[in-house]
Backbone as CSV, one residue per row, in Angstrom:
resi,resn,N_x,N_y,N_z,CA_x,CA_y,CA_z,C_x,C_y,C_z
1,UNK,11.436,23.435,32.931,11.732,23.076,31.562,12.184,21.618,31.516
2,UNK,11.760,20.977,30.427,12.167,19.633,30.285,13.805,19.492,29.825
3,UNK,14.253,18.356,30.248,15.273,18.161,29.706,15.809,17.565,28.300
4,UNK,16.929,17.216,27.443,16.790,16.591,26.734,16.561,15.586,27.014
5,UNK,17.375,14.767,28.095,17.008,13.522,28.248,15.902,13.002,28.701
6,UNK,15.268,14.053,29.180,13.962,13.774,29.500,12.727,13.632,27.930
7,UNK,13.308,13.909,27.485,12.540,14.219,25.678,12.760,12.597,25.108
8,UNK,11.357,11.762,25.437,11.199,10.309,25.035,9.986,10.561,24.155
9,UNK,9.716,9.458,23.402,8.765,8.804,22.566,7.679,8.763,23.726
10,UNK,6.378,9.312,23.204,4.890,9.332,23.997,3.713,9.156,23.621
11,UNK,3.091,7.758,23.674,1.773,8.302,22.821,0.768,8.402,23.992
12,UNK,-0.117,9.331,23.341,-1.041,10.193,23.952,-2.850,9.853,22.979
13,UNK,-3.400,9.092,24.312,-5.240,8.098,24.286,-5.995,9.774,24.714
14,UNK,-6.871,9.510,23.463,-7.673,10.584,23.807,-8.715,10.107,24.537
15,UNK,-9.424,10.639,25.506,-10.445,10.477,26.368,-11.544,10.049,26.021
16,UNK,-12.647,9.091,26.237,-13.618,8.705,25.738,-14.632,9.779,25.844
17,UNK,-15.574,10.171,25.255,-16.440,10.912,25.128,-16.012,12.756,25.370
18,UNK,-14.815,12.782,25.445,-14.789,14.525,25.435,-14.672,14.795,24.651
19,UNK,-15.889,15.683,24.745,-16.495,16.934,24.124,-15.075,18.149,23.887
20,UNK,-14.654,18.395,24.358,-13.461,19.374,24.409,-12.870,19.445,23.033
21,UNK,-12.291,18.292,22.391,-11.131,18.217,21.523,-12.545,18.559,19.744
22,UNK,-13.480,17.968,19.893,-14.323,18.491,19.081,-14.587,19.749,19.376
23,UNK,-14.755,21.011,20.295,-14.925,22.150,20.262,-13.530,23.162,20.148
24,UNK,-12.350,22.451,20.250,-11.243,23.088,19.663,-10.816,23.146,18.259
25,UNK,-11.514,22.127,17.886,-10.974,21.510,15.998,-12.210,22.770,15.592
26,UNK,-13.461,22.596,16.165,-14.253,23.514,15.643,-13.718,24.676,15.797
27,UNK,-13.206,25.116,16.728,-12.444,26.682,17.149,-11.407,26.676,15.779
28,UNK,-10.464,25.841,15.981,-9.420,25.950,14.811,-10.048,26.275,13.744
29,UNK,-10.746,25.387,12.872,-11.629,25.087,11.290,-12.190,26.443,11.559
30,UNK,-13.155,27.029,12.323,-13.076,28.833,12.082,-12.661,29.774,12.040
31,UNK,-11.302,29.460,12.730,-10.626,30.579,12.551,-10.048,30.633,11.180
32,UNK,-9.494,29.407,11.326,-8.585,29.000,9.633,-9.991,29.891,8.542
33,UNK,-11.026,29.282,8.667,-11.977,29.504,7.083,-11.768,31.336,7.269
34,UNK,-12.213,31.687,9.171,-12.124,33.648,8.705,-10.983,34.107,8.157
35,UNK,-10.117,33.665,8.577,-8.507,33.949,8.473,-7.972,33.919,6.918
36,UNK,-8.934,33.362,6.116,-8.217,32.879,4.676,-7.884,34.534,3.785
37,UNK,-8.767,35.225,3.829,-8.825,35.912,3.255,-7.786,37.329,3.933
38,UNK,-7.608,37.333,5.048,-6.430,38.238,5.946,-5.501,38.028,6.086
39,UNK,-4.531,38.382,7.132,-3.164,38.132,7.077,-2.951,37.312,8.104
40,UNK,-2.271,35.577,8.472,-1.885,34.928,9.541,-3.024,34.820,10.281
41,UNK,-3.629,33.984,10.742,-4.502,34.282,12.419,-3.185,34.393,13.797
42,UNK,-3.513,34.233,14.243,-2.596,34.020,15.450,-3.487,33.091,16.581
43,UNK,-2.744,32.395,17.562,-2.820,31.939,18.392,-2.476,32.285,19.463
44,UNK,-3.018,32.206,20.738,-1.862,32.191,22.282,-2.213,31.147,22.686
45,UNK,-1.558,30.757,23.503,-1.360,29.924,24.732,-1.439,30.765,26.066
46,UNK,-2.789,30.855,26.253,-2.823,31.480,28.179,-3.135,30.764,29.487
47,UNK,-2.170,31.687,30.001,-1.451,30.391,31.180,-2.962,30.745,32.191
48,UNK,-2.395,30.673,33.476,-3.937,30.758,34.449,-4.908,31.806,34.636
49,UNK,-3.442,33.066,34.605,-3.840,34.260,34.721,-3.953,34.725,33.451
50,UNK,-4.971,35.523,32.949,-5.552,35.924,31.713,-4.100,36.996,31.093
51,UNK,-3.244,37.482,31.979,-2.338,38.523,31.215,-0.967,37.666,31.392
52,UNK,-0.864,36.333,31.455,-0.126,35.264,31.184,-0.466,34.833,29.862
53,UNK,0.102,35.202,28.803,0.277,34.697,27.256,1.389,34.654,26.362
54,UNK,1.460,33.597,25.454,2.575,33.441,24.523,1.859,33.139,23.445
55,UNK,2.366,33.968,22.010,1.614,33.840,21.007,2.405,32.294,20.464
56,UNK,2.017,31.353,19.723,1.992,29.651,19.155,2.939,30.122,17.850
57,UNK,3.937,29.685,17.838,4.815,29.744,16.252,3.856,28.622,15.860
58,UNK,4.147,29.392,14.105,3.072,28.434,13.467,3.415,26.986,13.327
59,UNK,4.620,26.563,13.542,4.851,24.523,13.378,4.232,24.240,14.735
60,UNK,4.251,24.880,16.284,3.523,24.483,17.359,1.916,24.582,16.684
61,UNK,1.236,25.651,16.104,0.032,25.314,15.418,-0.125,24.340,14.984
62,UNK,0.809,24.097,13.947,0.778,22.645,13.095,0.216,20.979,13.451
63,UNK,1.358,21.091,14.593,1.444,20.111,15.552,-0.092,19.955,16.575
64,UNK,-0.428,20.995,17.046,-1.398,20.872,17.967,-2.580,20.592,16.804
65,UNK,-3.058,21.426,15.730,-3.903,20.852,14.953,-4.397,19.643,14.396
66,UNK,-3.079,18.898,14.235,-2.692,17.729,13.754,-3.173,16.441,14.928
67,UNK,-2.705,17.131,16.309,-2.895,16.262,17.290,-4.256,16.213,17.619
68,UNK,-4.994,17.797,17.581,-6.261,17.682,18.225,-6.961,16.941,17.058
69,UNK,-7.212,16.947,15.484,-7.631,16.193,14.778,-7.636,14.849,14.714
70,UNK,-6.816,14.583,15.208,-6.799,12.891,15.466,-6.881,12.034,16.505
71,UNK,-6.917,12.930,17.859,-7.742,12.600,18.795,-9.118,12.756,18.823
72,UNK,-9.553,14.024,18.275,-10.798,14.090,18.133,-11.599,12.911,17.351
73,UNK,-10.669,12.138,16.432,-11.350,11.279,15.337,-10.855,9.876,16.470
74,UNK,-10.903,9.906,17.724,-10.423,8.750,18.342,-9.120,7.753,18.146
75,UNK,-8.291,8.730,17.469,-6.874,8.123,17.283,-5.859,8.336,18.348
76,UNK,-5.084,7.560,18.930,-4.186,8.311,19.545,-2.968,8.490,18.787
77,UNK,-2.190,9.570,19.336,-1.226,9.951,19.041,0.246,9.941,19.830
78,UNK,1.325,9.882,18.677,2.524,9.794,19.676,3.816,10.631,18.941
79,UNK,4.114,11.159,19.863,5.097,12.490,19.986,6.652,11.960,20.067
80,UNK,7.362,11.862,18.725,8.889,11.213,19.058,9.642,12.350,18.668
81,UNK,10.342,12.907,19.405,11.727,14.002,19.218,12.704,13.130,18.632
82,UNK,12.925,14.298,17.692,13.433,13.407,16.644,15.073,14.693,16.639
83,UNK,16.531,14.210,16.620,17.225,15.387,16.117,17.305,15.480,14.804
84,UNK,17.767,16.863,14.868,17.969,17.145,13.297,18.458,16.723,12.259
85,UNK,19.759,15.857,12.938,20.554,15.528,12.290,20.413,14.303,12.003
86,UNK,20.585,13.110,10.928,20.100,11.671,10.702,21.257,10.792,10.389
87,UNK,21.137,9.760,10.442,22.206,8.476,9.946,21.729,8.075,8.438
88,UNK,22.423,8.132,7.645,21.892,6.913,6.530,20.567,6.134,6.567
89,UNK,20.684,5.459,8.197,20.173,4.221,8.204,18.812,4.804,8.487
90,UNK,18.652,5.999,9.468,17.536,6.589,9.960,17.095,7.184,8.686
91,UNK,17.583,7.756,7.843,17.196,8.815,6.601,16.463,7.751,5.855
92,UNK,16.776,6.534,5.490,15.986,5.450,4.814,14.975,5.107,5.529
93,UNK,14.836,5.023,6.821,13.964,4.614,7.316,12.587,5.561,7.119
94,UNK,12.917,6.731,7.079,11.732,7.298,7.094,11.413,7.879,5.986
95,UNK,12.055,7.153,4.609,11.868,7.466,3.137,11.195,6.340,2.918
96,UNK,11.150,5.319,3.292,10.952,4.023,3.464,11.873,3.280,1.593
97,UNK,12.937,3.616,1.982,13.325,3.152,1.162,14.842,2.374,1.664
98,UNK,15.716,1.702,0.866,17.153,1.148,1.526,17.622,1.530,1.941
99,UNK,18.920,1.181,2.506,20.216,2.108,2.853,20.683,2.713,1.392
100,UNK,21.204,1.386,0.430,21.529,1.991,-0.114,20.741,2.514,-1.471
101,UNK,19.782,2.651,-1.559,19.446,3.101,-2.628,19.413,4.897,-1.999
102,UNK,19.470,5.019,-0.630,19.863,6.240,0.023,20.948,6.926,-0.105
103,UNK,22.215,5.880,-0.135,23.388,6.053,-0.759,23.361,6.668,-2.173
104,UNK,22.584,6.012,-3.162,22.922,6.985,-4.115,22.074,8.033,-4.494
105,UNK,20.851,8.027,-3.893,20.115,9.533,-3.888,21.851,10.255,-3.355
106,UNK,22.152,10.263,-1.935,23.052,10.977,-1.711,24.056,11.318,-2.580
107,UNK,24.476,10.624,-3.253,25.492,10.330,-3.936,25.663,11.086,-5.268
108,UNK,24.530,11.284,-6.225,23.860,11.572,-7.253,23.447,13.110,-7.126
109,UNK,23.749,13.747,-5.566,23.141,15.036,-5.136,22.073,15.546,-5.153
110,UNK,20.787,14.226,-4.691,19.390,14.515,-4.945,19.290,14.877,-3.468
111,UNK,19.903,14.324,-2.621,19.384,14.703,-1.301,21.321,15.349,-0.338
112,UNK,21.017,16.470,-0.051,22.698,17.295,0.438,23.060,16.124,1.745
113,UNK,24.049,16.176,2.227,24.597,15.508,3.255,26.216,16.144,3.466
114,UNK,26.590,15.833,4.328,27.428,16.107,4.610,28.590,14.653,5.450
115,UNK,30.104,14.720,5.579,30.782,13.588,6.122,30.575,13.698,7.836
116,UNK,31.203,12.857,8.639,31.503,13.308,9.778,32.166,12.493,9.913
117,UNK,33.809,12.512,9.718,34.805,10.971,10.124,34.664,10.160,8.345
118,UNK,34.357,8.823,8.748,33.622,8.299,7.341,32.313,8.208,7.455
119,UNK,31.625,9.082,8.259,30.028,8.479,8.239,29.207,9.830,7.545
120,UNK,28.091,9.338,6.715,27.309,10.709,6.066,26.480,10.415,7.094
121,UNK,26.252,11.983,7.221,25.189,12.584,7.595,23.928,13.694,6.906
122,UNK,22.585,13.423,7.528,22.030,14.060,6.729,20.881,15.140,7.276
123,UNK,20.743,16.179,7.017,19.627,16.918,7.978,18.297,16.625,7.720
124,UNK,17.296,16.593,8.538,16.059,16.000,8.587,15.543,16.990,7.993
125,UNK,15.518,18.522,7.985,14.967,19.060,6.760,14.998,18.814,5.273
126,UNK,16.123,17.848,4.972,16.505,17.767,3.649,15.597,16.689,3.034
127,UNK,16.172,15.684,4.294,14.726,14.970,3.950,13.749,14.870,3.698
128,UNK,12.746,15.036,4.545,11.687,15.899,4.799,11.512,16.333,3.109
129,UNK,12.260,17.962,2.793,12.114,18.261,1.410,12.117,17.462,-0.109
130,UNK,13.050,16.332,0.199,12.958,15.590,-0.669,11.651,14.299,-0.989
131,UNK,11.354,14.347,0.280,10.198,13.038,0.461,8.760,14.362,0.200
132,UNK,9.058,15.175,0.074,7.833,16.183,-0.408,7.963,16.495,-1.564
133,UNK,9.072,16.517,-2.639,9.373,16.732,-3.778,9.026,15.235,-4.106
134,UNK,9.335,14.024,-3.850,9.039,13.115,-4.485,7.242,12.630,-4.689
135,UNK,6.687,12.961,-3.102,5.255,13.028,-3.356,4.806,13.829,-4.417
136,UNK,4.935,15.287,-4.848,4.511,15.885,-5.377,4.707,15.480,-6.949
137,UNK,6.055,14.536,-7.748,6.285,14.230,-8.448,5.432,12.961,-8.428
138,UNK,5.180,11.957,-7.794,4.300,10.663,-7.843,2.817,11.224,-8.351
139,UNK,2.342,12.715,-7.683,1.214,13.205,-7.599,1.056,13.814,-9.388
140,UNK,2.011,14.184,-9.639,1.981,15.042,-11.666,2.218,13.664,-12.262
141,UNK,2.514,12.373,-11.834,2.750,11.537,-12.881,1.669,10.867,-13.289
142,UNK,0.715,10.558,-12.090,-0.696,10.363,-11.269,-1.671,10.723,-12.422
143,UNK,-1.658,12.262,-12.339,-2.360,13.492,-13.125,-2.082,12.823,-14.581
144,UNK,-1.004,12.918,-15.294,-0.422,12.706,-16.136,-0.900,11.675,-16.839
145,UNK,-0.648,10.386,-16.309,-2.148,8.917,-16.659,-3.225,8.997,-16.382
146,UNK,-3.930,10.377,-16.240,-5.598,9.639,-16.050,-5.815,10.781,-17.475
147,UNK,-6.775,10.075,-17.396,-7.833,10.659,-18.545,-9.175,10.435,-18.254
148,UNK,-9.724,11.612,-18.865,-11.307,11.314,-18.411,-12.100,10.532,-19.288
149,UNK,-13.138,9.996,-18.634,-13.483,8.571,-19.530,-15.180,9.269,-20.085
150,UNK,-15.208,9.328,-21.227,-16.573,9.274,-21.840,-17.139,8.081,-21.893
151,UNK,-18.749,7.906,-21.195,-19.013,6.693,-21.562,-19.114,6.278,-22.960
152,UNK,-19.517,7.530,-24.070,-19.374,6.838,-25.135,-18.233,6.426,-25.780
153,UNK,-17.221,6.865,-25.415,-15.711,6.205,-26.128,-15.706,5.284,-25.973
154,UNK,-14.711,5.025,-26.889,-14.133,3.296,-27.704,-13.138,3.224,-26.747
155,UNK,-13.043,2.090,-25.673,-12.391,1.399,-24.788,-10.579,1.525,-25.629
156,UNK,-10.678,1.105,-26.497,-9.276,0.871,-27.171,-8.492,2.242,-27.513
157,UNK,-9.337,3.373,-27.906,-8.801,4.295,-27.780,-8.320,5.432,-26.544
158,UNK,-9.424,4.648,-25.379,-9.194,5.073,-24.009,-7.343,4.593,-23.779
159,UNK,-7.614,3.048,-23.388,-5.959,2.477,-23.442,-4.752,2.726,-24.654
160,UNK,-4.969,3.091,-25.543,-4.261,3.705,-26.195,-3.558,5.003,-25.575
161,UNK,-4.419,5.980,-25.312,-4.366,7.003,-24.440,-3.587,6.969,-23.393
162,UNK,-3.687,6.124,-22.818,-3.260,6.076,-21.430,-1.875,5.069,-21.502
163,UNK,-1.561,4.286,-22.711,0.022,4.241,-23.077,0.932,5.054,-23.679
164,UNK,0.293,5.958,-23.908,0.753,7.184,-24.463,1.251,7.899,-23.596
165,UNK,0.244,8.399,-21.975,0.575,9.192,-21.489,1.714,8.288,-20.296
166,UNK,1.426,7.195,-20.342,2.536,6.182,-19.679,4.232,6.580,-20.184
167,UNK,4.283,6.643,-21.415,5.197,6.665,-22.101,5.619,7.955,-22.143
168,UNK,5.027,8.898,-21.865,5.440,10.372,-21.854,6.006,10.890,-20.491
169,UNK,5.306,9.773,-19.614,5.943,10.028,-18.220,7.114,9.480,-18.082
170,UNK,7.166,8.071,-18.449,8.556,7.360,-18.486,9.588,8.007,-18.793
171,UNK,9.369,8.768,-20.103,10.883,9.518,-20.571,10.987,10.787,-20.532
172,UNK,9.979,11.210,-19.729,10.282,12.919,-18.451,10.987,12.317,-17.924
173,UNK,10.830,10.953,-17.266,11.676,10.330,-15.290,12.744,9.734,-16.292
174,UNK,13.211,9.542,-17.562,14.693,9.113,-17.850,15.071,10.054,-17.860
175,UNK,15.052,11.439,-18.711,15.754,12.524,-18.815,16.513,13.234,-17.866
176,UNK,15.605,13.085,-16.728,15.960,13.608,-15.650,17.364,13.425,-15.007
């Protein structure tokens, strides 16, 4: 078993021309399409001997899918253990936003934290949840300004339209 300290930042060059990582994504992408309609697929991991197996929790799925997809597309990939627990400074970092405009998400009780001494702390799930709540909100506001364009419409009533729905979004995100 690895250690913690042994648990570093790794990136991982996929091999030139193997065939392999394209016949696993294909393995995956079929099981996923049979699987839609049933309950879970499952996975193992088998070791040398065929009655050597451990069934894959689904975030190890996640992860390996994720990895074999983007090696397969000639990307490499890199694996950083990350703890659970975050700094301010780390929690912005991967919101990509300030310290303190982190401060007052925290502050405001958009994102939970907790003290330790005088320092907040914050759990990387929370994060995580919040930087998925905010995508999903960028994504309805998105929705929200488009309109579909007839070629025969009047240009002016198109932009009209679309200050309208500007303005309807604006003062959903004041209310809030």
């Amino acid at each position: 078993m690895i250690s913690a300290a042994e648990l570093t930042q790794e990136t991982y060059l996929p091999e030139a021309g193997d065939r392999r990582l394209g016949k696993i994504s294909d393995l995956l992408s079929a099981h996923e399409a049979a699987g839609k309609s049933q309950s879970a697929p499952r996975y193992l991991l088998v070791g040398p001997d065929s009655d050597e197996q451990v069934e894959l929790p689904s975030e190890v799925y996640r992860v390996l899918r994720q990895v074999v997809e983007a090696m397969n597309r000639g990307l490499a990939v890199t694996v950083v253990p990350q703890s659970q627990t975050m700094t301010t400074q780390q929690a912005a970092e991967l919101l990509g936003v300030s310290r303190p405009t982190l401060i007052r998400l925290l502050e405001t009780g958009r994102i939970p934290y907790e003290r330790v001494g005088s320092h907040r702390r914050v759990l990387l799930r929370d994060v995580l949840a919040y930087r998925e709540q905010r995508r999903e909100a960028q994504y309805r506001a998105l929705e929200a300004t488009s309109v579909d364009l007839d070629d025969e419409q009047d240009v002016e009533k198109v932009l009209a339209s679309l200050r309208e729905a500007r303005r309807h979004v604006a003062e959903r995100t004041r209310s809030r």
